[in-house]
N, C-alpha and C positions, 0 to 999 in steps of 0.2 A: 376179330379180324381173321383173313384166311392165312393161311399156313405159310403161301408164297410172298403173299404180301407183307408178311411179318420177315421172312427172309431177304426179300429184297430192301426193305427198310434197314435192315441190320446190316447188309454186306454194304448201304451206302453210306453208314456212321464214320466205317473202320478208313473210306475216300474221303468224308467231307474231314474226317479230323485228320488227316494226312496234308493234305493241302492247306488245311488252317496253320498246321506246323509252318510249312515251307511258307506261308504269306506272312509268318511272327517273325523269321528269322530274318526274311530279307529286312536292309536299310531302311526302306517305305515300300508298307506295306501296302500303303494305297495306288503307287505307282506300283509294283508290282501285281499287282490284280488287275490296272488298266492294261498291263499289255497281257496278263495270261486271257483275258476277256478279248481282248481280239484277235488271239489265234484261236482261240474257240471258236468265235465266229467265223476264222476261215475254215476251219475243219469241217464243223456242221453246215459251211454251204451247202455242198452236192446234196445231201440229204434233201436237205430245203426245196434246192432245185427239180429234182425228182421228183418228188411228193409234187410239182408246182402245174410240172409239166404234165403229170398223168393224174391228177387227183381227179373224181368222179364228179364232185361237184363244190360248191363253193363254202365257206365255212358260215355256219349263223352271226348274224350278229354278234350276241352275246361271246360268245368266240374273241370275236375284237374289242370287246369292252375288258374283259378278263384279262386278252393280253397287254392292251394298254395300260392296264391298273397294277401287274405284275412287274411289267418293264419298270415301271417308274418306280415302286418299290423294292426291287431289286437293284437299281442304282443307286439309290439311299441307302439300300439295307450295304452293299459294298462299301461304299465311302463312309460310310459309318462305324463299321467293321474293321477299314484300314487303320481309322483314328484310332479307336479302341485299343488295337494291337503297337500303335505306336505309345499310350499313352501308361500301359499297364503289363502284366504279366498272363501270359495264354493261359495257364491254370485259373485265373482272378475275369479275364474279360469272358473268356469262350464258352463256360457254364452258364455265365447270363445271358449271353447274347442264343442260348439253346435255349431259355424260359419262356418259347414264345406260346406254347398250350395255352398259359392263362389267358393270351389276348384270345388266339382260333377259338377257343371254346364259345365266347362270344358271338365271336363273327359268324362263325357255323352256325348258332342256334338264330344269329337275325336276320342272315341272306341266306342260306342251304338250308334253314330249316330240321337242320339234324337235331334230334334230341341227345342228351346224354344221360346212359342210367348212371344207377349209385355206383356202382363199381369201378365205372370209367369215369367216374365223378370224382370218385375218392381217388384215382391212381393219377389222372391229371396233374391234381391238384399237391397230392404226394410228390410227381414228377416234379412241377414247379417250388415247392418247398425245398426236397434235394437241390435242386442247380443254384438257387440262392446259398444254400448252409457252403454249397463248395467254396463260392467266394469268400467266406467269412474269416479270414485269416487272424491266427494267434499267434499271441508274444508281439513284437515288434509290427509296427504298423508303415505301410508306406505313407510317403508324404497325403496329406490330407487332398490337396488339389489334382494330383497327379490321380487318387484315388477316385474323387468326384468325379474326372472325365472320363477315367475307364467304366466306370460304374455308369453313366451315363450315355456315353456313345454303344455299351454293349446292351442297357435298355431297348435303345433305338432302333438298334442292331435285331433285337426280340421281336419289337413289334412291327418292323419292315417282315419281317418273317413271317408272323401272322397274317399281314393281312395277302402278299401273295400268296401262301399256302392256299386259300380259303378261295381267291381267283384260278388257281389254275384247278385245283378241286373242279369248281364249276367248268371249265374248262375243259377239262378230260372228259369229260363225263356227256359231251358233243363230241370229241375227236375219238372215235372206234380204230381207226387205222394205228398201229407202230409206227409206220410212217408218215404220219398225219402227226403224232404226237411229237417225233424229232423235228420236225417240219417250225410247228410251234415252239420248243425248248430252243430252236435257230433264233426266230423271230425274238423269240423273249431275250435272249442272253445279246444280240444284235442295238435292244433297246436299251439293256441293262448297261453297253460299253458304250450307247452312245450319252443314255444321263448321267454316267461317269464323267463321262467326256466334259459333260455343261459343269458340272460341279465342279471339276478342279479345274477349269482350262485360264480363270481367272488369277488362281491361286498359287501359281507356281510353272515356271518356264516349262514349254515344251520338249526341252533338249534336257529335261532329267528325265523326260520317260524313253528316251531313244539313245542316252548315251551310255546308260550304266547296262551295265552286258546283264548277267546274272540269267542267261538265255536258258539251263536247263531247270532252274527254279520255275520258268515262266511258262517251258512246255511244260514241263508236272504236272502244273497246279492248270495250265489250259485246258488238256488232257482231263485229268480226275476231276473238276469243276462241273462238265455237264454230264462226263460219264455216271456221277453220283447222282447227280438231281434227273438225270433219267432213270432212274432204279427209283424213285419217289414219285416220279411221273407215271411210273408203269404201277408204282401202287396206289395212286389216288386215282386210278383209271377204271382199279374195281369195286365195283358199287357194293360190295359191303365192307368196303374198309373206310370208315368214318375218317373226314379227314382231321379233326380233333384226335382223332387216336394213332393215325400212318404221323401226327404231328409230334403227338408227344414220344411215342414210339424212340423217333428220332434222336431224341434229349439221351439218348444212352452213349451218342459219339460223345456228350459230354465228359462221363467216365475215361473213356479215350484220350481225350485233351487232357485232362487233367496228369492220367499215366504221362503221357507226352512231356507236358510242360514241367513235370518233377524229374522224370529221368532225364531227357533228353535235352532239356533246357537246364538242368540246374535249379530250377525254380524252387521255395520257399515252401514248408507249409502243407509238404507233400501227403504226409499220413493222413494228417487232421481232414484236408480236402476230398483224400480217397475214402476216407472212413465215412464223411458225410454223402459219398455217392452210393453208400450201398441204401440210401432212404429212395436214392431214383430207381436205384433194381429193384427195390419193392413196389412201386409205381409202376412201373413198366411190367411188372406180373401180370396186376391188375388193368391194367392199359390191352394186354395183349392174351388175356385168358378168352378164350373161348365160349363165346354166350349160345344161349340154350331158344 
C-alpha cells in the first residue's frame, strides 16, 4: 500500500472511533446517527451541488449500481450498528463489527478481481483473528441474550461493511475528480439517511428523533462521520491500495475503541481485550508492509 494511503486510513480510525464513542454514550444510539446523518447530508450539499453544476460529463453506469448497493448497505450497516451499541458494551460490539476483511477479501477476489498474496493473506486473516479474541471476555460473563445480540448485530454490522467497502472501491476507481468523489460520499450518505429512515420509521415515534436535544453529540458525530470515510474514499481512489488491505488496514480504530470503551466508559475486561489487540498490530504490519 502507498505511504499516503496508509496514512490517511490511519488518521480516519482515530474519527471513526471517536464518533462510535459519542453514538455508545448517547440514549439511542440509532436515533442519534439518524439525526447526525442528516446534518451530513446538509453540510455535504454544496459540495454535491458544485460538482453537479460544473462536472465535465456524466458518471458510468456502474457508478450508480455501486452507489445504490452502498446506500443500502450503509443503512443496515447504521441501524445495525445502533442495536449493537444499545445491546452490548463498545469494547465487546465495535471490534466485531471492524471484522469485516474476512467478508472484502471475498468480495474483492469475485467482483474486482484482486488477488491476495500470502502475506496479505496472512495479515487479513491475523487482523480478523485479533478483533474477534477482543471480544472474548473473562471472569464473569454478560447475560447470555444480551450477549447473542450484540454479537450478532455487530456481525451484521461486519458484513454491511464489507460489502460497501468493495462498491465504492469500484466506484472510485471511475470518479478521478475530489470533487466528483464528495459529490458521491453526498449521494451515498443521503441514501444511507434515507434507508435509515425506512427502517425505523415503523418502529418507534417520530418525536424521539426531534425531541431529545443532545444537539452537539449530533454535530460531532455529523461532522466526523463523512469527514472519516472521505480519508477512506481518497484511499480506495488509489489503485494500488487493494481494497482488502485500505479494509483491513482500518480494523486498527478497533484498538482505539477498545482504549475508549475501558477508560472512558468504565468498561470491563479492559487488559485482557487490549492485550488481545496487539495480534491486529501484527496483522496490520503485514496488511501494510511494503510489496516488492
Amino acid at each position: 500500500m502507498p505511504i499516503l494511503a496508509i496514512s490517511l486510513v490511519l488518521l480516519s480510525c482515530f474519527g471513526h472511533a471517536a464518533w462510535n464513542l459519542l453514538a455508545k454514550r448517547r440514549s439511542d444510539p440509532v436515533a442519534a446517527l439518524w439525526r447526525s446523518l442528516l446534518l451530513s447530508v446538509v453540510l455535504l450539499a454544496p459540495f454535491s451541488l458544485t460538482f453537479l453544476l460544473h462536472a465535465p460529463g456524466r458518471w458510468p453506469d456502474q457508478v450508480w449500481y455501486c452507489l445504490l448497493t452502498s446506500s443500502a448497505s450503509q443503512a443496515l450497516y447504521a441501524y445495525a450498528l445502533g442495536r449493537a451499541y444499545r445491546c452490548g458494551d463498545l469494547s465487546l460490539a465495535y471490534p466485531i463489527a471492524r471484522s469485516a476483511p474476512l467478508f472484502v477479501a471475498v468480495w474483492a477476489l469475485v467482483w474486482l478481481g484482486e488477488p491476495i498474496d500470502a502475506a496479505g493473506g496472512v495479515g487479513i486473516v491475523t487482523v480478523v483473528v485479533g478483533a474477534v479474541l477482543l471480544s472474548l471476555p473473562a471472569g464473569r460473563q454478560p447475560r447470555h441474550a444480551a450477549l447473542a445480540r450484540t454479537i450478532g448485530w455487530a456481525v451484521l454490522t461486519a458484513l454491511c461493511t464489507s460489502v460497501y467497502s468493495v462498491a465504492d472501491r469500484a466506484a472510485m476507481l471511475q470518479i478521478p475528480s475530489g470533487l466528483g468523489r464528495t459529490a458521491y460520499l453526498h449521494l451515498e450518505f443521503f441514501g444511507m439517511w434515507a434507508g435509515l429512515t425506512l427502517l425505523v420509521c415503523r418502529s418507534r415515534p417520530w418525536k424521539e428523533f426531534a425531541v431529545r436535544s443532545e444537539r452537539t453529540a449530533a454535530v460531532a458525530i455529523g461532522v466526523l462521520q463523512p469527514l472519516t470515510y472521505l480519508l477512506v474514499l481518497s484511499a480506495l481512489a488509489m489503485p494500488d491500495a487493494g481494497v482488502s488491505y485500505v479494509v483491513a488496514l482500518r480494523q486498527f480504530s478497533a484498538v482505539i475503541g477498545v482504549v475508549f470503551g475501558w477508560r472512558l466508559l468504565r468498561e470491563s475486561h479492559g487488559w485482557m481485550r487490549l492485550l488481545s489487540a496487539v495480534i491486529m498490530v501484527v496483522g496490520l504490519a503485514l496488511v501494510a508492509a511494503p510489496r516488492r
